[in-house]
Every structure is written in C-alpha cells, then in structure tokens.
Steps between C-alpha positions, in 0.01 A plus 500: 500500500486341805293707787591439870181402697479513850381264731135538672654610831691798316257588323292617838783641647517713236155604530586663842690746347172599337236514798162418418195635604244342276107453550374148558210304579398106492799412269497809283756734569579827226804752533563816332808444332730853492849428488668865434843462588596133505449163306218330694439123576203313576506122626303233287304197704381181278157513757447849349423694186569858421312756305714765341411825346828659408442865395832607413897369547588194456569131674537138476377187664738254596452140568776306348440369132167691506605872531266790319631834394218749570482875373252757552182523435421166550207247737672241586358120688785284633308165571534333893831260479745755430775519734759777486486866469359812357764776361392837422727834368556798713205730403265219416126564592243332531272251713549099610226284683615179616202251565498126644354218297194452750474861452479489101275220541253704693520788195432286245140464359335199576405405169596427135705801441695464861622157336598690207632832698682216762690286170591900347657576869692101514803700275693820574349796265655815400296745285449896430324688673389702195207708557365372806799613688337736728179308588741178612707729707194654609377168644830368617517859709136442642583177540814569732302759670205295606741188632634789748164568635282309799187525370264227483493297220861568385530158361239500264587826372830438434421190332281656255754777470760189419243308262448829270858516463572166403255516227615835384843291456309202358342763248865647408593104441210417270604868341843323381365159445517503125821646503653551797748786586813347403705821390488646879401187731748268264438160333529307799259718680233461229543125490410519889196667450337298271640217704268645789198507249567156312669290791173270525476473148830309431605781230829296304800724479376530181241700578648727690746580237250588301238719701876673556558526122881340548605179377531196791881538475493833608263464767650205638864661512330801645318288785833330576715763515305664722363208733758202451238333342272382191175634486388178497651438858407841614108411411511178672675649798207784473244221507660296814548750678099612448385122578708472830321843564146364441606140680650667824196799550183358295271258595459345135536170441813406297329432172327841557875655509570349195225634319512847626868493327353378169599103571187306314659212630593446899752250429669692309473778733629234762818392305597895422457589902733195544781562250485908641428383875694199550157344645149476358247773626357302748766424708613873429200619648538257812789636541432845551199465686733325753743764506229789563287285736537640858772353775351317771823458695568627862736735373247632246314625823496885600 
C-alpha cells in the first residue's frame, strides 16, 4: 500500500488549520491534544523529540519508510531526527510534549543510568500505558500546567517533571524487555525497542529474533517490509546516526565515541564511521564544528 506523504512545508500548513496554543519553556513545549471533530496533524522536526501519551483514538506517525501505527492507550518516544508528521483520529485524546535535544540533554541524569536512560531514548518507543495510566497523565497535565506559569524556577521544575516521566517510560520498556509487546505494538515495534536497549551491545539479528521468539526470516522480512531495509542496515544506520550525534554535540574524544557505542577497537570504529559517513570521524567532526562556528562576515553584523 503505498501512503502519500507530504512534504515538510505541507505538513505546517496543515497545522494552521489546527491552532495551537501549547505551554513552553527553554525548549520544552507540551499541548493538550483534543481533536473532537476533525483529523488532527502535528508537524515533526529532526532537532526535536516528542513525548506522546495517547489516551484514547487513534494515529500514525509518518516519515517515509519509517511510519508507526499508534492506538490507544499507549506512551509513546519518537527519538530527535524524525522529519515528517504526526496524524491523529477525530476524537483522539490525549497529551504531546515536544522537547529540543539541548533540552533532553539538560533532563537527563548525569550519571550511569542517564547513559543508559539516553541509549533507551536513541530509538522510537511505543508501549502501554497499563496501570500507570493515570499517574503519567497526571504528570504530563502538571507538567503542561507549570510550563504556562511565570514563576521562578520554571525550568527546573519542569525538568524534573520531564525526567520522572522519561523513567516512568524507561520502566514500561524494561517491563517488556523479555518479551516485548509484539501482539499490539507489532514485530517491528518490538525489534525497535530492544534495539534502544541493546544498540551498544552489537546484538546480531540473531539475537533479536530470539529475545522476540520468531525465527530471523521472519524478523528480517518484517523489518524490511516495514523500513526498506535489513535489520542489519537498520542497526548500523541506528548506530551512525548516534555517533554523528555524540561527534557533532560531545566533547569526547573519538576513541571515547567508539567505546561509548560498544567499539573495543577505534579503528574499527574508524572504518564503520567511514563506510556509513563517507569520511572518517575526525574530519566529520571538523566538519561540523565549521558549519556551527559563528560568521564573522560584514553581513553577519546586526
């Protein structure tokens, strides 16, 4: 079936049919989704990731090979580098934060478990909401709330508003880990989020087929169907795109990189970068820092 995507320009002129008036703050903005009479759309920015609590209708992400059918109850985490749009069903309810990367790297714990929560959050996540529906609303509602207030200290609240919910979705991960919810979230789904837990680890499709309890033919005809490509492809795609991350906004060292994506060996890491890149990580990160670092032409001048 082939599904008609619109380009990024249409996709925010359709968004001014539906006016917002979200809360936002520092890079983290939320929005009470209510869409009554009329299919809604929301536009989807690679510099930004979304938060999704959908309590009831239904909707679909969709970014070219990499779309996501989503149905009430359900949290949902589409990972920064997305670009494309958010589709929800007349009557759908729920609530959506959108949040920069500098913002998500404020939220995140500085410490063991932020590495962990921060490699969980690289991949998109869909999972029930089960019984800890109302306290996530709860928060996402307080959360929302406080973002539309001037009081002092809004930041920091909101933050630790934001950090309790992302580890009330790591929690709901970890829940599905051994199995994950294939029946509702799909096959494809499942292999994503234990891509998001074993990314570093250099699982082999094998693996994956396994912790899914389906044979690697079916997975990998699964994975392709839905993304145009082998799992194998898709995981080192996953893993570029998370080293470029780390290269262009980090200050490791490249050998560093490498071994926070679970490379033992930095010339190996080198020689993947390359063959994904086009150009070794060095010259990568040159690259970008020249691109980012501040004009100092005439015309550059207020």
């Amino acid at each position: 079936m082939y599904i008609y995507v619109p380009k990024r320009a249409h996709f925010m002129s359709m968004m001014k049919t539906f006016p917002l008036r979200p809360s936002a703050h520092h890079g983290i903005t939320a929005h009470e989704i209510r869409s009554p009479l009329a299919e809604t759309t929301y536009g989807l920015r690679t510099e930004n990731a979304c938060l999704l609590v959908l309590q009831s209708g239904r909707g679909r992400v969709l970014s070219g090979a990499h779309d996501m059918a989503l149905e009430a109850p359900r949290f949902v985490w589409l990972a920064p580098g997305r670009e494309g749009a958010l589709r929800l069903s007349p009557g759908s309810r729920g609530e959506l934060v959108t949040l920069t990367k500098g913002a998500l790297s404020r939220v995140l714990p500085g410490s063991a478990f932020g590495d962990e929560l921060s490699q969980v959050l690289a991949a998109d996540l869909s999972v029930p909401l089960g019984d800890q529906r109302e306290r996530v609303v709860r928060r996402l509602t307080e959360l929302r709330e406080e973002l539309g207030e001037s009081a002092p200290g809004v930041e920091i609240m909101a933050g630790h508003m934001l950090s309790m919910l992302l580890i009330q979705l790591w929690r709901g991960v970890k829940e599905g880990r051994a199995r994950p919810d294939v029946a509702t979230g799909g096959l494809v789904q499942g292999f994503v989020q234990l891509a998001g837990l074993h990314l570093r680890e250099h699982w082999e499709v094998g693996d994956y087929a396994a912790a899914l309890g389906v044979s690697r033919d079916r997975l990998s005809g699964a994975v392709r169907r839905a993304t145009g490509r082998s799992p194998q492809t898709w995981l080192h795609e996953a893993l570029h795109r998370e080293a470029a991350e780390l290269l262009t906004n980090s200050g490791l060292q490249v050998a560093q990189v490498g071994f926070r994506l679970g490379f033992s060996d930095p010339a190996y890491f080198n020689r993947f970068f390359k063959r994904m890149e086009g150009v070794p990580p060095s010259r990568f990160r040159r690259r970008m820092a020249k691109r980012s670092a501040p004009s100092t032409s005439y015309a550059a001048w207020p």
